[in-house]
C-alpha positions in Angstrom: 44.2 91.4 294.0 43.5 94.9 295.6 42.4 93.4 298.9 46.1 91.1 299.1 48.1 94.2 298.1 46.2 96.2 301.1 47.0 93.2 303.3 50.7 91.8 302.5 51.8 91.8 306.3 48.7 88.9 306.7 50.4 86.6 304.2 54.1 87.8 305.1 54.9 89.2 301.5 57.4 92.3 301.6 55.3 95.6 299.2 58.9 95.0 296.9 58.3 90.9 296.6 54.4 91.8 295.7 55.0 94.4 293.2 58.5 91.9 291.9 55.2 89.5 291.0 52.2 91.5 290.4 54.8 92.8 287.1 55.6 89.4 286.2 52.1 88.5 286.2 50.9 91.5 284.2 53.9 90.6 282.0 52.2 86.9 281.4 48.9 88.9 280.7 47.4 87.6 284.2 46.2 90.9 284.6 44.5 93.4 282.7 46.6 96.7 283.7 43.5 98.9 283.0 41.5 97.0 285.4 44.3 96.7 287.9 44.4 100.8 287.5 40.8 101.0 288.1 40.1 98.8 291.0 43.3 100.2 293.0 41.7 103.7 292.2 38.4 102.7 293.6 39.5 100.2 296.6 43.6 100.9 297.3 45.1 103.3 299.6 47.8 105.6 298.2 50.3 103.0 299.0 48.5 99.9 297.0 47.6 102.3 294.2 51.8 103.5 294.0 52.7 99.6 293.9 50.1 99.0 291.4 51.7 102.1 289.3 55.4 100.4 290.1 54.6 97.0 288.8 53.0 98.4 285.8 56.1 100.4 284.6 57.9 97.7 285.6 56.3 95.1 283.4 56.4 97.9 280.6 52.5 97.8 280.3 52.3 101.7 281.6 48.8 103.1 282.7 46.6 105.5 282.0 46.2 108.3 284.8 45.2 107.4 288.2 43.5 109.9 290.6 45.7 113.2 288.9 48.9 111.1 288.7 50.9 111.2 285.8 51.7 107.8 283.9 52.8 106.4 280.8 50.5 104.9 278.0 48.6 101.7 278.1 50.4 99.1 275.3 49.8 99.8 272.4 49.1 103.7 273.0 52.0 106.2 271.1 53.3 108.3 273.8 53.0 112.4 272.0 
């Protein structure tokens, strides 16, 4: 998923379409946000790893923190 987000021009998908679906998938548990986090962390440029943050808050699901950003709980997590 990493490698497509790094690559949308290739398969002509605007960054706002691909983060629009990434949520929705995330949303129909497609994706395990922690994961997502991780591998855009270790294999995304800043851009990919802010879409990934996007789609998450967009599909509710939150993150954990991600190379010194801030970010809102997994589910599940209370925020305090």
């Amino acid at each position: 998923m990493i490698d497509l987000l790094e690559n949308l021009e290739s398969v002509c998908l605007s960054p706002e379409e691909a983060e629009r679906r990434l949520a929705e998938q995330v949303v129909a548990r497609r994706f395990d946000p922690d994961r997502l986090v991780e591998m855009a962390a270790e294999y995304g440029t800043h851009r990919t790893r802010a879409l990934v943050q996007r789609a998450l808050f967009a599909s509710g699901a939150g993150t954990r923190e991600m190379n010194g950003e801030c970010a809102r709980p997994s589910l599940g997590e209370e925020e305090g």
